[in-house]
C-alpha positions as CSV (number, residue, x, y, z in Angstrom):
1,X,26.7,-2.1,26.8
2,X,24.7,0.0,24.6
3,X,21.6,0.9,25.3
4,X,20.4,3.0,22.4
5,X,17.8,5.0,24.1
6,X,16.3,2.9,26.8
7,X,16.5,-0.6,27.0
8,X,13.8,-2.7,29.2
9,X,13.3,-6.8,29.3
10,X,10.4,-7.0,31.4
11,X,10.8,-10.7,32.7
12,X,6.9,-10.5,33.7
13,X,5.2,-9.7,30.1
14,X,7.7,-12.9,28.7
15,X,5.9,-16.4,28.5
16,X,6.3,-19.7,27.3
17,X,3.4,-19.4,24.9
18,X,5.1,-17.1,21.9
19,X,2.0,-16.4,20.8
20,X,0.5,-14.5,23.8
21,X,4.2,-12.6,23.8
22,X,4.2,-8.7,23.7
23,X,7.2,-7.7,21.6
24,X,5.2,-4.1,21.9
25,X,6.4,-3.8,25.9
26,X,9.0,-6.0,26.3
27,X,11.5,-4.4,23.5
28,X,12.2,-0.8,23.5
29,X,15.4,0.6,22.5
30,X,18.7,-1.7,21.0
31,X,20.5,-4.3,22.3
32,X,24.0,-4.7,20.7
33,X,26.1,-7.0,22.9
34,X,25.5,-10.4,24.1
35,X,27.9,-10.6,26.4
36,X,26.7,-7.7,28.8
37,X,23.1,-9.5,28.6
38,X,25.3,-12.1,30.6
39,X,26.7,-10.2,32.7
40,X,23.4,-8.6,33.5
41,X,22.5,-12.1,34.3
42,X,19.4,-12.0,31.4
43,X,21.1,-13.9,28.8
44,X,18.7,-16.8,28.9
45,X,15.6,-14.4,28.6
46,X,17.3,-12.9,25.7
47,X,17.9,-16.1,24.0
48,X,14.2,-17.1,24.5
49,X,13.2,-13.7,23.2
50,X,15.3,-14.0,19.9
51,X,13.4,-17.6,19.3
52,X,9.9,-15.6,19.8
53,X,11.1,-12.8,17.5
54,X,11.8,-15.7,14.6
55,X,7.9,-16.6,14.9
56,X,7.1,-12.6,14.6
57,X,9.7,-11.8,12.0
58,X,7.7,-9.3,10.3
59,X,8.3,-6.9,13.8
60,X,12.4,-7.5,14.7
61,X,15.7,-7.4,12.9
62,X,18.8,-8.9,14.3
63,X,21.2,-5.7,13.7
64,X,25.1,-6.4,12.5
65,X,26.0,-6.1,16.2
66,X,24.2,-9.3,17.4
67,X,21.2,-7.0,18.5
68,X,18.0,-6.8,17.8
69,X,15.4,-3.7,17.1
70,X,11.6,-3.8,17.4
71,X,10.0,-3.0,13.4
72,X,6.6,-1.5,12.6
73,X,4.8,-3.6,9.9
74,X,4.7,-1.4,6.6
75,X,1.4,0.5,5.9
76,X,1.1,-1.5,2.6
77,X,0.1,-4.2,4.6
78,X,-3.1,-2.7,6.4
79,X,-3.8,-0.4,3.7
80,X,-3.6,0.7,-0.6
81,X,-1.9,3.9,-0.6
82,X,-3.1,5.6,-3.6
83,X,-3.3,9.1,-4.9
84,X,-5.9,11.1,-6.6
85,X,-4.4,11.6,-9.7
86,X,-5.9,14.8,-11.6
87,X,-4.7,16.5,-7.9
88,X,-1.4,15.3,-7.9
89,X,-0.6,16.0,-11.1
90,X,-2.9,19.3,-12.3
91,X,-0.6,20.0,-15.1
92,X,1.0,17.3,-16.8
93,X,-1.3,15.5,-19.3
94,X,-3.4,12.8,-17.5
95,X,-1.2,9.7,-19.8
96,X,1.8,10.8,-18.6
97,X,0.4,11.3,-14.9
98,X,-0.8,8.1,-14.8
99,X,2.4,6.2,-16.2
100,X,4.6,8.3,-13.6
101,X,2.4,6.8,-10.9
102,X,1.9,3.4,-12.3
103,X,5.6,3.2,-12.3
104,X,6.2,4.2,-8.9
105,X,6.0,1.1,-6.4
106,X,5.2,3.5,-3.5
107,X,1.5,3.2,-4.8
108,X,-0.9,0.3,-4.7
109,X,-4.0,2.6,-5.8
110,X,-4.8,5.1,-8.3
111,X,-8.1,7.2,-8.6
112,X,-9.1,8.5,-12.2
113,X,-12.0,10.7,-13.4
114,X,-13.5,11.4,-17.0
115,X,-11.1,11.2,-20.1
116,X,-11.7,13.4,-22.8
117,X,-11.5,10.9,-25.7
118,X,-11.2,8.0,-26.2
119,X,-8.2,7.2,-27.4
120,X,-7.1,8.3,-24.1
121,X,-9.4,6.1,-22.3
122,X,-7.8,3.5,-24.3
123,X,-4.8,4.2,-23.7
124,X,-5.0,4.9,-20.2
125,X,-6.6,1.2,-19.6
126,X,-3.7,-0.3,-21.2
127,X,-1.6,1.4,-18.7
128,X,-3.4,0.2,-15.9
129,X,-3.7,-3.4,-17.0
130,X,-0.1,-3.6,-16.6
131,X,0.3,-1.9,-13.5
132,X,-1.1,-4.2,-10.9
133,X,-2.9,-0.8,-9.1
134,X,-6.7,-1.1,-7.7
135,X,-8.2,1.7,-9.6
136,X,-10.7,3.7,-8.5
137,X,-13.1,6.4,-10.0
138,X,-14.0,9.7,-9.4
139,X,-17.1,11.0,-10.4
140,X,-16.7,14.4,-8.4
141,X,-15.1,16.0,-11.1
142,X,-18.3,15.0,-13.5
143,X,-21.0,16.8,-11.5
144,X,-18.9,19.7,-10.2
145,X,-17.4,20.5,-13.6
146,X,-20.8,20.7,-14.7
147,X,-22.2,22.3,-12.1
148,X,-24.5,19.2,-11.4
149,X,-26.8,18.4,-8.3
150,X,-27.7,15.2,-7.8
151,X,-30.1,16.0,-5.0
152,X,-31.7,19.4,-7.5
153,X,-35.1,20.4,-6.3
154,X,-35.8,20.2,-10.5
155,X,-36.2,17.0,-11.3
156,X,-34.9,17.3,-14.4
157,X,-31.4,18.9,-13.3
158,X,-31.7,15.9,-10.6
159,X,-32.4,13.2,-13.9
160,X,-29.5,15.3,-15.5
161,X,-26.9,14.7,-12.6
162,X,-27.8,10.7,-12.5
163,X,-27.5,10.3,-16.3
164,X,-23.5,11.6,-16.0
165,X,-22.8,9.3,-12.7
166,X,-24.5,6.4,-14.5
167,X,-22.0,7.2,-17.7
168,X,-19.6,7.3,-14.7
169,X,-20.2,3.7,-14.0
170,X,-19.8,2.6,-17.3
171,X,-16.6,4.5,-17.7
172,X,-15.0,3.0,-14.8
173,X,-16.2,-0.3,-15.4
174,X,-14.6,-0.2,-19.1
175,X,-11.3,1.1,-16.8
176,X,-11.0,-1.7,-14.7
177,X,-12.4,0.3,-11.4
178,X,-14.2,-1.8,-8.8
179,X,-16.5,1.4,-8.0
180,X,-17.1,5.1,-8.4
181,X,-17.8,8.2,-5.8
182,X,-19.3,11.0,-6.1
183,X,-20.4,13.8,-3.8
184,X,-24.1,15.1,-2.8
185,X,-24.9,18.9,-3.9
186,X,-25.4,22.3,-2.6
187,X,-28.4,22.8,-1.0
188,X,-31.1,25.4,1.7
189,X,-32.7,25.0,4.4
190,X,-35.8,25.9,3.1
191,X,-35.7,22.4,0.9
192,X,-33.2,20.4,3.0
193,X,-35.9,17.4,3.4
194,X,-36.8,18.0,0.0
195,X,-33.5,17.9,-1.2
196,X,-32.3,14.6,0.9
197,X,-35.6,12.6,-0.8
198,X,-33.7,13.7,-4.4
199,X,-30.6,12.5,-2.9
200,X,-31.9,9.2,-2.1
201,X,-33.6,8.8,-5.1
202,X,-30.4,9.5,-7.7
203,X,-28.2,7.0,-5.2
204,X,-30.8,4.6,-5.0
205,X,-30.3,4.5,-9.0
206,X,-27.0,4.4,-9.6
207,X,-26.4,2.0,-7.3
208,X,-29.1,-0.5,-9.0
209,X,-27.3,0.2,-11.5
210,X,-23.8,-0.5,-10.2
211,X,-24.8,-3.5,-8.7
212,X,-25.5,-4.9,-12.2
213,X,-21.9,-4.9,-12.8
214,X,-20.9,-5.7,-9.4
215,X,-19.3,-2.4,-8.4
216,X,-19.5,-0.2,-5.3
217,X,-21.1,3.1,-4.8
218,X,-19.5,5.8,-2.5
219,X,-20.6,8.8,-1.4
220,X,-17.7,11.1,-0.3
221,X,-18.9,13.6,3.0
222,X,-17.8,16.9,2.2
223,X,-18.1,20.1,4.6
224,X,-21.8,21.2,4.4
225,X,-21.8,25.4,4.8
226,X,-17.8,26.3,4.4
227,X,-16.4,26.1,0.8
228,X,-18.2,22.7,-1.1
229,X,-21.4,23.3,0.8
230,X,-22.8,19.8,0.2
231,X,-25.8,18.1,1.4
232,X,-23.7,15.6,3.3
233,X,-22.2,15.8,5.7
234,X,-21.7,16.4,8.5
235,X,-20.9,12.8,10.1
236,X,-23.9,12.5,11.6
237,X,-26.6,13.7,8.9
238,X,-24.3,11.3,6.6
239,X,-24.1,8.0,9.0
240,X,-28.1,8.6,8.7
241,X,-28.3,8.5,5.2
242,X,-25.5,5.9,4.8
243,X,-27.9,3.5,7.2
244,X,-31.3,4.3,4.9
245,X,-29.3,3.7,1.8
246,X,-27.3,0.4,3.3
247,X,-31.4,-1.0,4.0
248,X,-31.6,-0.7,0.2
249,X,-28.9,-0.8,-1.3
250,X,-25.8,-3.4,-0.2
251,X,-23.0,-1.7,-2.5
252,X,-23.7,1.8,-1.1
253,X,-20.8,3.0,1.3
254,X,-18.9,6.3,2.2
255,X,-15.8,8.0,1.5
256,X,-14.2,10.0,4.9
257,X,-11.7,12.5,4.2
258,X,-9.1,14.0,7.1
259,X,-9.0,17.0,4.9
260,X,-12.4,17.7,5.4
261,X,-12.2,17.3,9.3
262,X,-11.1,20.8,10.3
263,X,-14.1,22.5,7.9
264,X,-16.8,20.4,9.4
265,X,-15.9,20.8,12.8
266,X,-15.4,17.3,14.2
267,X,-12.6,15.2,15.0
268,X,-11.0,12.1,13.5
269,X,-12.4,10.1,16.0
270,X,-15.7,11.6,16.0
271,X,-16.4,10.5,12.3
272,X,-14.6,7.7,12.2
273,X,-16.8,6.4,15.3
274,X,-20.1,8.1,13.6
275,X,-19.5,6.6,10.0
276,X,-17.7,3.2,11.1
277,X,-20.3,0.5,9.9
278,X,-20.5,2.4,6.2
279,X,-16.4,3.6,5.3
280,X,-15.3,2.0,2.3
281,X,-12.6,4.4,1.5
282,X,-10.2,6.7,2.8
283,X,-8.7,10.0,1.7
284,X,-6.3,11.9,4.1
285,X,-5.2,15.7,3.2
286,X,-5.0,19.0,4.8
287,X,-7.2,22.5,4.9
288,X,-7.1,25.9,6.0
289,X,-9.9,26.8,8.3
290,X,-9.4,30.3,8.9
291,X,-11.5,32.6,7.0
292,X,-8.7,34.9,4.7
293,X,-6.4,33.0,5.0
294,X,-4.6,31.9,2.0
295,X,-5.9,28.2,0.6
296,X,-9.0,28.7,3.2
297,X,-11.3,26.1,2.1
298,X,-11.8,22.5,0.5
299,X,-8.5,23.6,-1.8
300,X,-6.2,20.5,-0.5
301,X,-2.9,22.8,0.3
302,X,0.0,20.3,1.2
303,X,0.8,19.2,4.4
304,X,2.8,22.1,6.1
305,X,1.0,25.0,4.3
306,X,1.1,28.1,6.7
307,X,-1.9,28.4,9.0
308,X,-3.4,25.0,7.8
309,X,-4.8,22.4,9.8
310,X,-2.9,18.7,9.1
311,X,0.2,17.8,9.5
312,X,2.4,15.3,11.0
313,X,0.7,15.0,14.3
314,X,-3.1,14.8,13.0
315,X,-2.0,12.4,10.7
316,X,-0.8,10.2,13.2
317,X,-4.0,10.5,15.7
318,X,-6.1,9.5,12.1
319,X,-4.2,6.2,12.1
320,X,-4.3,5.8,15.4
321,X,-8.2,5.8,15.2
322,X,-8.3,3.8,12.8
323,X,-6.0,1.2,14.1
324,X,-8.9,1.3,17.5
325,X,-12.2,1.2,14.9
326,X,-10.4,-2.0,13.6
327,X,-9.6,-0.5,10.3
328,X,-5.9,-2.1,10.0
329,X,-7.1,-5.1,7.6
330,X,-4.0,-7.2,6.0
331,X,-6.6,-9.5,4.3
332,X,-8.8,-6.8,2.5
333,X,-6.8,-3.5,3.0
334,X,-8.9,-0.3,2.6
335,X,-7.9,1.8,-0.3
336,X,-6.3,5.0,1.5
337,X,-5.7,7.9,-1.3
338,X,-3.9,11.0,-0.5
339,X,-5.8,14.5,-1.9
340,X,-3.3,17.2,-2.0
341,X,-2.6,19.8,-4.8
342,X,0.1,22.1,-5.3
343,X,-0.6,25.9,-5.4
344,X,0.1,27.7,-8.8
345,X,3.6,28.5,-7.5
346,X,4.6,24.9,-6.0
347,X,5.9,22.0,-8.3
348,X,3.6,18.9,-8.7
349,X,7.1,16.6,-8.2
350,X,7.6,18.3,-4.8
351,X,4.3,18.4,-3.5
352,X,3.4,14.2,-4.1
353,X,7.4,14.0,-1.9
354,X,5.9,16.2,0.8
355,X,2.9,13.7,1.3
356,X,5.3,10.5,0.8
357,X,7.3,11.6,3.7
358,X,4.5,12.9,6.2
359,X,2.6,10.0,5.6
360,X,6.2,7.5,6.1
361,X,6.6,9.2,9.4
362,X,3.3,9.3,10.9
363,X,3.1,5.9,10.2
364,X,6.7,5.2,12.2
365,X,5.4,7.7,15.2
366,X,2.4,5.9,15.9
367,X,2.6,4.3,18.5
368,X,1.4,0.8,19.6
């Protein structure tokens, strides 16, 4: 008989009910030979086993031996895996970015930013029409390309920072996007209340004006004194404005990046806990966190970079958390984007395979 690694049928956790059956503990391991079930005198249990495996298809295989071999579910089906695409693909041009990842089935999501032009624009929504991907939109690149605030002190650098987002919404909506993020601004402790009031105020109206259109609003918590230096977070000062915001505005939700973890000091399972009630979006990544060290920063190295934070391991304990906080949703499945770049000296191709295969085997290590 071959056991594979090590093979358990705990008589106890079997049932009669199939549906109150734990495939979790009773199969570990491979069974390959029918007979030697009979001769361990379990054949019976074995036979009633295979029947409950036929009403939870989707977690056993019957190998070519006669076995069979407990499955994970695929990550598609709790989740949209998409990629931000100006950081996957820095320098190719964004058409033929976006067709290389509308033809890859590996992807169920895409997030955009500004185009240029617009025959681009056009262009690119002609694309996505025929993809079948949930895009989404980035208006990140808007305010820091412009060195926008939408929490400014000035009002009229504050008015200036909600006109863009607001031309954010309509680009999107034109695009096919169900919502748009966007992050808050730099900001001193001298003018932090004064600051969070300007905050509130620009949200408030882009999400009025979102709301006409029937789109979401997401704020993405960056780290607050390290590299992006942005109003929110950290998880708690954001779950506070998230809840004020929520009181006003219904479409208003946050964006929680694993990159960001590491330079905001907290845990996966401390934000996820803090910001639960408001996450409408996931991004997962890595950081360096030592100061001089190469890539320190919000500079989304890949997964493996020396002397970086995230990998395999950190990737698993973020789904794991989210499996607890109830995030695994097969009927509305978050939208979970990866945010890594490649350094100047790295190839774009290379870098997007990197993430592929640390995110396909955290995914198969976690455990249930």
């Amino acid at each position: 008989m071959h056991f594979g690694y090590e093979t358990l049928i705990q008589e106890h956790l079997y049932t009669e009910n199939p549906q109150m059956f734990s495939l979790t503990y009773a199969i570990t391991g491979v069974i390959t030979n029918e007979s030697a079930l009979t001769n361990f005198g379990i054949y019976n249990r074995y036979v009633r086993i295979i029947r409950v495996c036929s009403v939870y298809e989707e977690h056993c295989g019957i190998d070519t031996n006669g076995g069979f071999v407990f499955m994970r579910d695929s990550i598609h089906k709790y989740f949209q895996i998409g990629t931000i695409q100006w950081m996957s693909h820095p320098r190719k041009h964004v058409l033929d970015s976006i067709r290389e990842i509308a033809c890859d089935d590996f992807f169920d999501a895409i997030e955009i930013c500004e185009f240029q032009n617009e025959e681009t624009r056009v262009k690119a929504k002609k694309i996505l029409e025929q993809s079948h991907l949930t895009v989404c939109y980035g208006g990140q690149t808007r305010l820091l390309g412009k060195k926008l605030n939408p929490n400014a002190i000035d009002e009229s650098q504050r008015i200036e920072a909600e006109k863009t987002l607001l031309q954010a919404v309509d680009e999107a909506y034109v695009l096919g996007a169900h919502g748009v993020a966007f992050l808050a601004g730099k900001w001193e402790e001298a003018t932090k209340e004064q600051a969070y009031a300007q905050l509130a105020k620009t949200t408030q109206a882009v999400c009025k004006y979102a709301a006409e259109k029937n789109m979401t609003v997401n704020l993405e918590v960056f780290d607050f004194d390290l590299d992006k230096a942005a109003l929110i977070g950290p998880a708690p000062y954001a779950a506070k404005f998230a809840a004020e915001m929520r009181c006003r505005c219904n479409n208003f939700g946050l964006i929680v990046d694993l990159s960001h973890f590491p330079i905001t000091y907290e845990s996966s399972r401390f934000v996820i806990r803090t910001l639960r009630p408001y996450i409408n979006h996931f991004h997962i990544g890595n950081a360096v966190a030592r100061p001089g060290a190469e890539a320190y920063g919000d500079q989304h190295p890949r997964f493996g970079f020396p002397e970086s934070a995230n990998d395999v391991p950190e990737l698993v304990e973020f789904f794991a958390v989210l499996r607890d906080e109830g995030f695994f949703d097969e009927k509305n499945p978050y939208v979970l984007s990866f945010e890594v770049k490649p350094r100047d000296n790295e190839e774009e191709d290379l870098i997007l395979a990197n993430t592929k295969r640390v995110i396909n085997r955290a995914w198969a290590l976690l455990k249930d």
